[in-house]
C-alpha positions in Angstrom: 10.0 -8.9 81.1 8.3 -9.5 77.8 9.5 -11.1 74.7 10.3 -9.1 71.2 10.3 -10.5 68.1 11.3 -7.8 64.9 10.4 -9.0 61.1 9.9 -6.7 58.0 13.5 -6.1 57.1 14.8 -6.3 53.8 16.5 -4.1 50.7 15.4 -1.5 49.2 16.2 1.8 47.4 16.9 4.7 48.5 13.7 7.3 48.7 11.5 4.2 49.4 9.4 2.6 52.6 9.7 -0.4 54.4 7.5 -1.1 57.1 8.7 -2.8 60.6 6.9 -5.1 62.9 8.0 -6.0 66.2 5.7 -8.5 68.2 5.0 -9.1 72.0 4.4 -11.6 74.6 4.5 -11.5 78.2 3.9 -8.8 80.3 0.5 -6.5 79.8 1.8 -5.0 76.2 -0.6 -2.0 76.8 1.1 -0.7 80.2 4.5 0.0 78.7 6.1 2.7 76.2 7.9 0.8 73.0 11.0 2.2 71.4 12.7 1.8 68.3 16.4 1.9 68.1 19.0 1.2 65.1 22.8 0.2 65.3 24.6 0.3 62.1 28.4 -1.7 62.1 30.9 0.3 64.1 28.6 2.7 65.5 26.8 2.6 69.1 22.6 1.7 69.0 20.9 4.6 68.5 17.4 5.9 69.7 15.1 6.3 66.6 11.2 6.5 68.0 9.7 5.4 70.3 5.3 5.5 71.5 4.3 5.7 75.1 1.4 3.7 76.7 -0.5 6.6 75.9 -0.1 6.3 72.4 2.1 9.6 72.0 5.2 9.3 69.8 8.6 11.0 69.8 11.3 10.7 67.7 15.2 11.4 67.0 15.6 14.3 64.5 17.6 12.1 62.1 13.9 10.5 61.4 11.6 13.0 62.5 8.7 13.5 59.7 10.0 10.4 58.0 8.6 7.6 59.7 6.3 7.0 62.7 6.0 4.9 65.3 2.3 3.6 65.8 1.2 0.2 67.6 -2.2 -2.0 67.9 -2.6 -3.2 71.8 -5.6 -5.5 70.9 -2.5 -7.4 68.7 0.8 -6.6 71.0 2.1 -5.0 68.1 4.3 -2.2 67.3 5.1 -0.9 64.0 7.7 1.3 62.5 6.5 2.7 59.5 9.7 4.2 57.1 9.1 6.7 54.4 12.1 8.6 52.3 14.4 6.2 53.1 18.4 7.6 52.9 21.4 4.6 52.9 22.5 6.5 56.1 19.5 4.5 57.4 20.8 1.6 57.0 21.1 -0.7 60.3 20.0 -3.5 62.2 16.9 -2.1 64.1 15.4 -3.0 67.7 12.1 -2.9 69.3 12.4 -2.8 73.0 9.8 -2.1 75.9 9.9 0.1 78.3 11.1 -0.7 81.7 8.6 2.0 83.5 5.1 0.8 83.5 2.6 3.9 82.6 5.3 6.2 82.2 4.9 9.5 80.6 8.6 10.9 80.0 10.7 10.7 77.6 13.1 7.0 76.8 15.3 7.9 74.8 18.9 5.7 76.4 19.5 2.2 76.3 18.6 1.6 80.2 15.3 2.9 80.1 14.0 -0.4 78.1 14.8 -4.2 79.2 13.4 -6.4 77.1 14.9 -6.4 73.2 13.9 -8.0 70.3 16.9 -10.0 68.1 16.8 -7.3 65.6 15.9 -7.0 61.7 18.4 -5.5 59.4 17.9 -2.5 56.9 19.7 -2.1 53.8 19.2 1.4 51.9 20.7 1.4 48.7 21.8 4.8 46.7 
């Protein structure tokens, strides 16, 4: 497994960016997709994003051409970058690695990732 850690969340308005950073240690960062997911209270995590070993992205179509999912290997680093922001983003969101090493599907459910960061919270205000 590898180790997550999340930071970059905060308050801010609604229409505005905030830009998430989830760092890795462990197992060879490069070899494995990262995702991006969000929970907000009372509601089940959700898949947001997520950028394969390859370095091609995907996303949910809640956030699609909002923000993007990028990362920097020579750092074991991924980054959420969030533009337009809406309050219905608000949530506490995960990084998580992939569980399949060199994999070139599509992770878009919970069990496809087993290692998770602690989470960083995003408020949107109206």
């Amino acid at each position: 497994q590898v180790q997550l850690v999340e930071s970059g969340g905060g308050l801010v308005q609604a229409g505005g960016s905030l830009r998430l950073s989830c760092a890795a240690s462990g197992r060879a960062f490069s070899s494995y997709g990262v995702g991006w997911f969000r929970q907000a209270p009372g509601k089940e995590r959700e898949f947001v994003g997520a950028i394969r070993w390859s370095i091609s992205t995907y996303y949910s179509d809640a956030v699609k051409d909002r923000f993007m999912v990028s990362r920097d290997n020579t750092k074991s680093m991924a980054y959420l970058q969030m533009n337009f922001l809406k309050p219905e983003d608000t949530a506490v969101y995960y990084c998580a690695a992939e569980r399949r090493k060199y994999y070139s599907g599509t992770s878009r459910l919970l069990d496809d990732y087993d290692s998770w960061g602690q989470g960083t919270q995003v408020t949107v205000s109206s």
